[in-house]
Every structure is written in structure tokens, then in C-alpha cells.
C-alpha positions as CSV (number, residue, x, y, z in Angstrom):
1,X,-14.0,5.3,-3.2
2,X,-14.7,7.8,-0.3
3,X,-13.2,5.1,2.3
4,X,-10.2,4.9,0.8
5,X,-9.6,8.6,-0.5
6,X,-9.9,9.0,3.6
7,X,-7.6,6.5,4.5
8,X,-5.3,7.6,2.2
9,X,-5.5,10.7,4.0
10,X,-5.5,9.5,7.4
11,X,-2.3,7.5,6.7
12,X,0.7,8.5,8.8
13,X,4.3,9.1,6.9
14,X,7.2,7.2,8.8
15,X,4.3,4.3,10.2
16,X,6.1,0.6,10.1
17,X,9.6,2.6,9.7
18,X,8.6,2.9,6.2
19,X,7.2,6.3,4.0
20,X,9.2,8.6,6.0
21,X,9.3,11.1,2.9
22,X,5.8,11.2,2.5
23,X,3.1,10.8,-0.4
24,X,1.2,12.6,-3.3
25,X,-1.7,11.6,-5.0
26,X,-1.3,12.0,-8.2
27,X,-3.9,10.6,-10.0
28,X,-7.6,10.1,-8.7
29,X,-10.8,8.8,-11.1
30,X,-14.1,7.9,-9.8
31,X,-12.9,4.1,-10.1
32,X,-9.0,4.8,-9.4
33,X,-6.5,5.8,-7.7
34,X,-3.0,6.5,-7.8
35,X,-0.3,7.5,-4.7
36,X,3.4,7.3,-4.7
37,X,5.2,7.1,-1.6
38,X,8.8,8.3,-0.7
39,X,11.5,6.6,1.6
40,X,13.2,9.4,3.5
41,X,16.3,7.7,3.7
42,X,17.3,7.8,0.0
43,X,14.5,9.1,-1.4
44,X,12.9,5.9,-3.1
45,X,9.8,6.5,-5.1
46,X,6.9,3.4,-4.8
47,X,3.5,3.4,-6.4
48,X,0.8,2.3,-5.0
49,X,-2.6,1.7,-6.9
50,X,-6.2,0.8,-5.9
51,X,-8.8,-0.3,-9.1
52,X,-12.5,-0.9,-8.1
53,X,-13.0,-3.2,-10.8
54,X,-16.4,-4.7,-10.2
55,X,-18.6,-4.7,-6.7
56,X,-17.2,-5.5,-3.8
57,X,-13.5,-6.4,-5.7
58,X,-10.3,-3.8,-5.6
59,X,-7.2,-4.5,-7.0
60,X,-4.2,-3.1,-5.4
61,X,-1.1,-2.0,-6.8
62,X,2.2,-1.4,-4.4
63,X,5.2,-2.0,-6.1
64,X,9.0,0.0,-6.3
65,X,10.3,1.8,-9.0
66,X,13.9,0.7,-8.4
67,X,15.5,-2.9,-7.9
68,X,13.8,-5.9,-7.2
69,X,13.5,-6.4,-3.4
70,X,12.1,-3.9,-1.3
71,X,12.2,-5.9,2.5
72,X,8.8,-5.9,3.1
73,X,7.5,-2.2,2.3
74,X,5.5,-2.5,0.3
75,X,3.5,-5.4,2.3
76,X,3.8,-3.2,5.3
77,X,2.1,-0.3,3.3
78,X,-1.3,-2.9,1.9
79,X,-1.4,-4.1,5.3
80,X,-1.4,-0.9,6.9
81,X,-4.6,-0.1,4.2
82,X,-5.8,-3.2,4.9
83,X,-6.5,-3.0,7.9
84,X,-7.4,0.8,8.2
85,X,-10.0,-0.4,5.5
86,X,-11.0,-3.5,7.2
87,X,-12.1,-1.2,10.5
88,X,-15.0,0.6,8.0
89,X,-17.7,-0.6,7.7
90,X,-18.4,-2.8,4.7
91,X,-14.8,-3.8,4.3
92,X,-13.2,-7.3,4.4
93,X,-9.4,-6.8,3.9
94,X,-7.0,-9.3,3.7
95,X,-3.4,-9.0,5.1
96,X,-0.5,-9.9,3.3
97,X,1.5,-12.9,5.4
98,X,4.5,-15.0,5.4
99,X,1.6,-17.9,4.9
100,X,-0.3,-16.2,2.2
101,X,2.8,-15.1,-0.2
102,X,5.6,-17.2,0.8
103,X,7.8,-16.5,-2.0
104,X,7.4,-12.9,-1.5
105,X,8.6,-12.9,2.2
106,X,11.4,-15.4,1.7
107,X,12.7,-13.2,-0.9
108,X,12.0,-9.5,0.6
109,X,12.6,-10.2,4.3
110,X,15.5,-8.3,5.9
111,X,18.0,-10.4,6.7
């Protein structure tokens, strides 16, 4: 849980045009925690949630509050962890692609 209480620290506001309003953790267990993120443009609350739910497995959690599409923030926001994550040692991330969740991208991309 250290790795990714750090990340989540390290993680820079306004990175992938996305986040510009900043975050706050507003929940943190020894198994869980949970951030929510805030678009500077209008001000858009996301959640974003990791679970260490047996060794070596985390569920993650990044989803808006409002509407249904969201053009790619939130992947841009696992991927960015995922990655940051995947640079420590004892991490194997995987990144969220066009190949990996189709359906996701054909429906959030920007068009």
C-alpha cells in the first residue's frame, strides 16, 4: 500500500490535460484507498479506487460521477498509475488500450 499512497502523491494535477482541479484522498484503510479528482474546467468530480484484494491482485476503481462518457479520463488517469506503479519494483501494471477495452474507447474517444 506504501507504493501507491506515494504515487498517489507524486501524481501531478493537469498531467494528460486532465485533473487540472486537483485531488483529495478521502478515504485510506490498510487494504484501501479512495481519491477523487477534479476537472478544472467545470469542476467534474471522479473517483478513483484501489482494493488489494488478495497477494499480488488490486482492483481499481476510476469512474465519473456525472454522465456517461468521459473521453478517455479516466483511462488516462489508470494509465498514468499504471505505469508510475509498473516503474517500482514488484509491480506488473497493465495499461488500458484501444486493443484491450475496445468498447470503452470507441465510446469515450473525443471525436
Amino acid at each position: 500500500m506504501q507504493d501507491v499512497l506515494e504515487a498517489i502523491a507524486r501524481y501531478p494535477p493537469g498531467q494528460a490535460n486532465i485533473d487540472g482541479g486537483g485531488f483529495k484522498t478521502f478515504k485510506q484503510e490498510p487494504n484501501y484507498v479512495w481519491v477523487q479528482f477534479e476537472s478544472a474546467k467545470h469542476g467534474y468530480i471522479d473517483d478513483f479506487e484501489l482494493a488489494f484484494v488478495k497477494e499480488g491482485e488490486v482492483l481499481v476503481r476510476s469512474a465519473s460521477r456525472r454522465g456517461y462518457l468521459d473521453y478517455t479520463v479516466n483511462s488516462r488517469r489508470v494509465n498514468w498509475f499504471a505505469k508510475e506503479l509498473s516503474s517500482t519494483k514488484g509491480w506488473k501494471c497493465e495499461i488500458i488500450s484501444e486493443k484491450s477495452h475496445p468498447d470503452y474507447f470507441a465510446q469515450n474517444s473525443e471525436r
